[in-house]
C-alpha positions in Angstrom: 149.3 88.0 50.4 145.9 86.8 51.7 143.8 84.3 50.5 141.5 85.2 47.9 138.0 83.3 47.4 137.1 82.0 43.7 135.4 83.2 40.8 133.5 80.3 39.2 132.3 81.0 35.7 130.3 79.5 33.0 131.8 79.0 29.4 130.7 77.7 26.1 133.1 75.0 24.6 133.2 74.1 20.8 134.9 71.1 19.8 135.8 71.4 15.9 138.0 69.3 13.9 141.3 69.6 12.1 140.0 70.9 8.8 139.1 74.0 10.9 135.8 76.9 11.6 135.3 80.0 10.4 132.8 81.9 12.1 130.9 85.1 11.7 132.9 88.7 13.1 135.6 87.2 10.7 137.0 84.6 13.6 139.3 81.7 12.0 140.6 79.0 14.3 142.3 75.8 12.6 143.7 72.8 14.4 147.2 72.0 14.0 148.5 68.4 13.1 149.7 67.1 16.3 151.1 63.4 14.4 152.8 65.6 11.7 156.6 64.6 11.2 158.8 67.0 13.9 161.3 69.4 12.4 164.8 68.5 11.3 167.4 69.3 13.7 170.1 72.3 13.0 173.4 71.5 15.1 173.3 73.6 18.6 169.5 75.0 17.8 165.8 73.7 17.3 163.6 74.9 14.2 160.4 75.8 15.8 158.1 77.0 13.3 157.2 75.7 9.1 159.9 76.6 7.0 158.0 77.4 3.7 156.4 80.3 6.1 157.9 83.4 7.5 157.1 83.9 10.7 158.4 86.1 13.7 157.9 87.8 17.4 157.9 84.9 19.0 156.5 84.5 22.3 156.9 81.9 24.9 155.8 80.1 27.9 155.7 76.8 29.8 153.6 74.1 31.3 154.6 72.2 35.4 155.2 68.9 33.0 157.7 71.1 31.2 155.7 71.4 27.6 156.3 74.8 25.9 154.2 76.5 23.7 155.4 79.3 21.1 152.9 81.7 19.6 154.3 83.7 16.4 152.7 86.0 14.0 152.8 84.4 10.2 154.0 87.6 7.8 152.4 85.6 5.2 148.8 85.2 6.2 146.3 87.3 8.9 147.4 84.3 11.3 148.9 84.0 14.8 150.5 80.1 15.1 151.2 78.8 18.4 153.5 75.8 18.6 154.4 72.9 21.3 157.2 71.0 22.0 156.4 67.9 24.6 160.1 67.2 25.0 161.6 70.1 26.4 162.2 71.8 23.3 164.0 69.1 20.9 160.7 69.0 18.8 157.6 71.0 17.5 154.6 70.6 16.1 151.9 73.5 14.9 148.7 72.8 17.2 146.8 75.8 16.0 146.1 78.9 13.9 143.8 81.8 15.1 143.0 84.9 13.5 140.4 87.8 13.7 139.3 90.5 11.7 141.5 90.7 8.8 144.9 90.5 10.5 146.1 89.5 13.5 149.6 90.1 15.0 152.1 90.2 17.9 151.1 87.6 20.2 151.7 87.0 23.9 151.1 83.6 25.2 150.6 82.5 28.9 149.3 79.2 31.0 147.0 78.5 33.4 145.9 75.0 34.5 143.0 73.6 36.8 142.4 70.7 39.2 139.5 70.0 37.1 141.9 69.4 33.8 141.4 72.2 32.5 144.9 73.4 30.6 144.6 76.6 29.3 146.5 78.2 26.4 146.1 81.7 26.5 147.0 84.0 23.5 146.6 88.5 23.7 147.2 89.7 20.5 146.3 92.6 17.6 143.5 92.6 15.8 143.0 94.8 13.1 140.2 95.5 10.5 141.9 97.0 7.2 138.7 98.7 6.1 138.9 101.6 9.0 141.8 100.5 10.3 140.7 99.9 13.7 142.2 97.7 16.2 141.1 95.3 18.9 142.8 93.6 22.0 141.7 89.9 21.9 142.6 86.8 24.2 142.4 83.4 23.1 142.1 80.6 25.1 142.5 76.8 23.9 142.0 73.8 26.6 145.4 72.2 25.2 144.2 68.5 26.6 141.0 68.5 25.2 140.7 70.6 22.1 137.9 73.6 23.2 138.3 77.1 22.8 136.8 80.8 22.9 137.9 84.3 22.6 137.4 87.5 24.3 137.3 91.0 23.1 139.2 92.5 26.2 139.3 96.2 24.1 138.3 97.7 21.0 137.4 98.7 18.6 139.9 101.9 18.5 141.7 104.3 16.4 145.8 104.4 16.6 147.4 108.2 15.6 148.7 106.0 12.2 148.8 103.2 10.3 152.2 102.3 11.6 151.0 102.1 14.9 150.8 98.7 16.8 149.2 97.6 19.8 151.4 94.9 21.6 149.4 93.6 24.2 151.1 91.5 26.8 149.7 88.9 29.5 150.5 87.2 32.5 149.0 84.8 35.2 149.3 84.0 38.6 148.6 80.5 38.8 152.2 78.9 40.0 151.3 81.1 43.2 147.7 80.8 43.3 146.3 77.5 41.7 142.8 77.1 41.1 141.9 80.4 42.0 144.0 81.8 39.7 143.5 85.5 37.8 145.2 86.1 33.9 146.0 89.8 33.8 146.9 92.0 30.3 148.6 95.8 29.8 148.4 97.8 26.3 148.1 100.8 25.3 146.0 102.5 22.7 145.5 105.7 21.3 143.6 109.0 22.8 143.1 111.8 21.3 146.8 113.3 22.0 148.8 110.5 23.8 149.0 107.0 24.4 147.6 105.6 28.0 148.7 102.0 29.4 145.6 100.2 30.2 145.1 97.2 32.4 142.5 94.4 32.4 142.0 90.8 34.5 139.8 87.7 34.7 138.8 86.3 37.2 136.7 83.6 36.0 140.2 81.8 34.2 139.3 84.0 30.5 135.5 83.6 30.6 135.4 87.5 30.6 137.7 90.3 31.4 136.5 93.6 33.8 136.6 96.9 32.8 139.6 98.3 31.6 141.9 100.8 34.3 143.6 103.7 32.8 147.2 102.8 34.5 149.7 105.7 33.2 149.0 108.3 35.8 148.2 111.5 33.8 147.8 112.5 30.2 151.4 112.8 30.2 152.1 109.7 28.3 154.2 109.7 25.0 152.7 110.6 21.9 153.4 107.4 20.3 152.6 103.7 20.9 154.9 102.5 23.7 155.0 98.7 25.0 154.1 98.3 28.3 155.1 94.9 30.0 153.5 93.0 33.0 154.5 90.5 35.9 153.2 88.9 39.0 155.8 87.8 41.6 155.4 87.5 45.8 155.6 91.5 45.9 152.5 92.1 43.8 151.7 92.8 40.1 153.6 95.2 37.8 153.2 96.9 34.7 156.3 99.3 33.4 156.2 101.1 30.3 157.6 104.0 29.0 156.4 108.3 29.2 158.3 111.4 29.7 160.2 112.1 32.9 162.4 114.5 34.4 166.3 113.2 34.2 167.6 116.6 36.8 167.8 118.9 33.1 165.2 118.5 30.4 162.1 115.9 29.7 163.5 112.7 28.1 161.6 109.5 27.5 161.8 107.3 31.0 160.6 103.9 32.4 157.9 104.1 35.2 156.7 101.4 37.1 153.1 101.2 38.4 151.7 98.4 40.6 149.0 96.6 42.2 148.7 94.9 45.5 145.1 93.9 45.0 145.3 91.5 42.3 144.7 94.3 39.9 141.7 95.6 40.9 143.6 98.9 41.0 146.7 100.6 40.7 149.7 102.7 42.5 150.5 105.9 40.7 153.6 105.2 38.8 157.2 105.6 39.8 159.7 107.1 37.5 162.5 104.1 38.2 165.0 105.6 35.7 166.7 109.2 36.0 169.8 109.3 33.7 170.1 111.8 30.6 169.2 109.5 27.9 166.3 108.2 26.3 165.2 104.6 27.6 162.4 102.4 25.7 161.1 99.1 25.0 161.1 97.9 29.0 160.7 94.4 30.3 159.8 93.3 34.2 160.1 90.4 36.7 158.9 90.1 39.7 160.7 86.9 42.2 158.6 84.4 44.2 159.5 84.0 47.6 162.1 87.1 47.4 160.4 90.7 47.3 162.8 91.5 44.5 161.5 93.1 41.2 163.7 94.0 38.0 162.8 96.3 35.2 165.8 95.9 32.6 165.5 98.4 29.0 166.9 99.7 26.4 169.2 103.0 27.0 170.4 105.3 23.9 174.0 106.7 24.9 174.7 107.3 21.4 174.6 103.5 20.6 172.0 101.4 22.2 172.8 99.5 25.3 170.4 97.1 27.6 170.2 98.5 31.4 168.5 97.5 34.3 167.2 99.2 37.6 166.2 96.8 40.7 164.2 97.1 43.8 164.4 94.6 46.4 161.7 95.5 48.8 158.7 95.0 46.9 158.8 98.0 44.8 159.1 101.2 47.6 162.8 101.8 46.2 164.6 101.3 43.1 167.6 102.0 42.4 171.0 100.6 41.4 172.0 98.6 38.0 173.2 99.9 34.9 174.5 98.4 32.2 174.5 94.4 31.4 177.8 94.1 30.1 179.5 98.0 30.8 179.6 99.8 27.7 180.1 98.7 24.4 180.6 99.7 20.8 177.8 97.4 19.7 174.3 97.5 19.9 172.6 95.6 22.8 168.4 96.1 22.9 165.0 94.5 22.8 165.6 92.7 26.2 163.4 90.0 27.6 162.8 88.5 31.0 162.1 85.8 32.8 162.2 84.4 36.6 162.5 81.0 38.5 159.2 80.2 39.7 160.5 80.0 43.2 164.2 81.9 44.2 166.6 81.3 42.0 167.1 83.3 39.2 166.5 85.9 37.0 166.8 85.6 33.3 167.4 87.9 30.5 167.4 87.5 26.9 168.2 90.0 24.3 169.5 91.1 20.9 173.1 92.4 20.5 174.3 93.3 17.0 178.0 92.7 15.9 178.3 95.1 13.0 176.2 97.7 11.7 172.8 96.0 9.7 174.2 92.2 9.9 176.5 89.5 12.4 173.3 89.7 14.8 173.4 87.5 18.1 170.7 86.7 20.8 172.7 87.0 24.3 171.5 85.5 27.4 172.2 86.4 31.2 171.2 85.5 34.4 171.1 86.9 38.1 170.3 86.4 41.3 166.8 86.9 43.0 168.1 87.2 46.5 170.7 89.6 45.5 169.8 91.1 42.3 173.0 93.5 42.0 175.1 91.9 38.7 174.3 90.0 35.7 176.5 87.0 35.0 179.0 87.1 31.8 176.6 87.3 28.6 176.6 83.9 26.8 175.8 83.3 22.8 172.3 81.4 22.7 172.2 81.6 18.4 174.4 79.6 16.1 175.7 82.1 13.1 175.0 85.6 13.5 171.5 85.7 11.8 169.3 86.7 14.3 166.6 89.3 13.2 168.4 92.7 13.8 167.4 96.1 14.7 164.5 97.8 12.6 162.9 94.1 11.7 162.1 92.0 15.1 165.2 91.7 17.5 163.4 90.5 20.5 163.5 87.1 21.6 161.7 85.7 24.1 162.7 83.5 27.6 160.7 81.1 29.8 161.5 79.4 32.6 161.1 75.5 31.9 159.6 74.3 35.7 160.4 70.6 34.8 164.4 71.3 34.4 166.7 71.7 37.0 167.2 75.1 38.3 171.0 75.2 36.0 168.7 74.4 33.4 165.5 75.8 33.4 166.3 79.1 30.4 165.0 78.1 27.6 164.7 81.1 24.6 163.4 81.5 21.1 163.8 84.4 18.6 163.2 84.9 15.1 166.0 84.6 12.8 166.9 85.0 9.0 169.5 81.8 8.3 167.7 80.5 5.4 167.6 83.9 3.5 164.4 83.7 2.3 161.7 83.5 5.3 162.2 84.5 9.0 162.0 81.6 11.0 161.6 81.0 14.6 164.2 78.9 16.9 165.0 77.9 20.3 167.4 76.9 22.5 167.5 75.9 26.4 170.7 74.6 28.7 168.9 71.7 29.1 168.7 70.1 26.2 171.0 67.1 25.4 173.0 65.8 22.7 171.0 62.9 20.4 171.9 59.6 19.9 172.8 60.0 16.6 174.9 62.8 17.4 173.1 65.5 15.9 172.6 68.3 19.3 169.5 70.4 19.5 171.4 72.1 22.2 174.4 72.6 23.8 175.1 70.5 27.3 177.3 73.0 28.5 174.9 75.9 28.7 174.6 76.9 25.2 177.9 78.6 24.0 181.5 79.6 25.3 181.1 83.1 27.7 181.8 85.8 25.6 185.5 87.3 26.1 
């Protein structure tokens, strides 16, 4: 891709202190504790967030010095929390709260960082104002080093079909490719009139403001309920899949389509229906490689019990075909996949839910494959100790980054929410690379998490 020039903006930067602002439109923002004691360790995983909370759909992502940052929603309060852990994952501490309107919920966190020092934090998520039940896509930012903030209306205010509806936003960046002159870019989709259209925004000016929103779905043949698109940025371009009707050679079914942009999302191809088979397929993730013009798009498939899939393209998105199933089929229920990639070569990395036994003896399952030859996923391995990850109809999906600080054996590092303590949902992680303590308690395994599943 060529060069592209850079988009200098102005911003406004507040510094507050710990005790918190609230500010007019209904805008909270309150400063974590960053000296507060770190949480106790559970053998073979790491408590990430407050135990006397409940909080869940976590969402991940990682700083070049290897920091990670966690954003959940908080069940409990109108609250989005994002945590960091400065050590690779074997501690965290709560570093702020936001919240606008009267609720806000499912997050999606991403970085950016500047020669300047700038070191963005930058959090989509749900608004939603009870008293008409409209909802907004917001983005905020925090300047992790020094403290300053803002936030962005990207969309909204709208109307969803129902009350049950959610928006999940998600959002990306291109920085690791592009540096200073890096762009953030965000897909959702939202209500009109008889169907549900993906939409696209970017920045240009690193989150100052966000252009015009692109209609992305390709027709008003989109499903007539809220689907979640997902986003990435790789060598090959930027992609959005999501899910709408499509032809499967007999009848309309529900189908992943792929759209994507080779202008930095100032526009968009008309999508590509990637998936053909009879069943119904929903809740897609993508990845797009650096250095490799290999893109995956792995899903959730319904052949009478649910079952994560993948299709791949390695030349940039003209073809896809190929994949199938993770693990060939099984009796138990695989879904809510995430994924990740190495931030140059290397690997992909999936992430996802599988459920032992009907409503209980839930596991999060991670797997990894080639970016050069993206054909087979390697032997599922356990990442959760017990089996009380959240299961199906509360919040399965876990979430994977790619640490850039860790070797490339050990750069997976996941977090999902999960129910251990029977009382709150709480969020926890796990990473390859984390090592054994002194005092021989483990926040990780050193032989990459768990035994391969027979």
């Amino acid at each position: 891709m060529s060069h592209r020039a850079v988009f200098v903006g102005i911003f406004f930067i507040v510094i507050f202190s710990s005790t918190g602002l609230c500010l007019a439109g209904g805008d909270r923002v309150i400063l974590g504790d960053p000296s507060a004691v770190t949480k106790e360790w559970l053998v073979g995983d790491v408590l990430v967030t407050d135990p006397i909370r409940s909080e869940v759909k976590p969402s991940m992502t990682a700083a070049p010095n290897g920091d990670l940052y966690v954003a959940v929603e908080d069940q409990g309060s109108a609250f989005i929390r994002v945590y960091r852990s400065t050590n690779g994952g074997h501690s965290w501490n709560l570093i702020i709260s936001v919240s606008s309107n009267d609720e806000a919920r499912n997050p999606s966190i991403a970085y950016g960082e500047h020669t300047n020092g700038e070191k963005w934090i930058y959090v989509a998520y749900e608004a939603v104002t009870t008293a008409d039940d409209t909802r907004s896509v917001m983005v905020f930012r925090l300047a992790s080093d020094v403290g300053a903030w803002d936030w962005t209306t990207v969309a909204g205010p709208f109307i969803m079909a129902g009350a049950a509806d959610e928006v999940h936003p998600q959002i990306t960046t291109d920085w690791s490719t592009f540096g200073d002159s890096y762009y953030m870019y965000l897909t959702w989709a939202a209500w009109a009139i008889d169907y549900y259209p993906v939409f696209s925004s970017r920045t240009t000016d690193r989150g100052v403001t966000w252009l015009a929103s692109l209609n992305v779905t390709g027709g008003s043949e989109n499903t007539a309920w809220a689907t979640r698109p997902e986003i990435a940025f790789g060598s090959s371009g930027l992609f959005i899949a999501f899910v709408k009707p499509g032809w499967n050679g007999a009848s309309w079914t529900n189908q992943i389509w792929v759209t994507e942009s080779n202008n930095f999302g100032a526009a968009f191809s008309t999508p590509i229906q990637v998936t053909d088979t009879a069943s119904n397929k929903f809740h897609p993730a993508v990845a797009a490689a650096y250095d490799v013009s290999s893109i995956v798009v792995a899903y959730t498939g319904d052949l009478g019990d649910l079952d994560v899939r993948f299709v791949t393209s390695t030349d940039g998105g003209a073809n896809w075909g190929g994949g199938g199933s993770f693990n060939g089929w099984t009796l138990n229920e695989e879904s809510a996949v995430d994924l990740a990639v190495s931030n140059s070569g290397g690997q992909f990395h999936a992430a996802y839910h599988h459920e032992l036994t009907a409503g209980g003896d839930n596991q999060t399952w991670y797997s990894s494959m080639s970016t050069a030859s993206p054909t087979t996923w390697s032997a599922p391995q356990v990442i959760n100790d017990g089996n009380s990850a959240s299961g199906l109809g509360f919040y399965p999906r876990p979430t994977i980054t790619v640490n850039p600080a860790m070797p490339a054996a050990e750069e997976a590092a996941v977090a999902w929410a999960d129910f251990r303590g029977g009382g709150n949902y709480e969020v926890y992680f796990d990473s390859a690379g984390l090592a054994i303590f002194s005092d021989d308690f483990e926040s990780g395994d050193t032989t990459r998490w768990s035994a391969t599943i027979p």
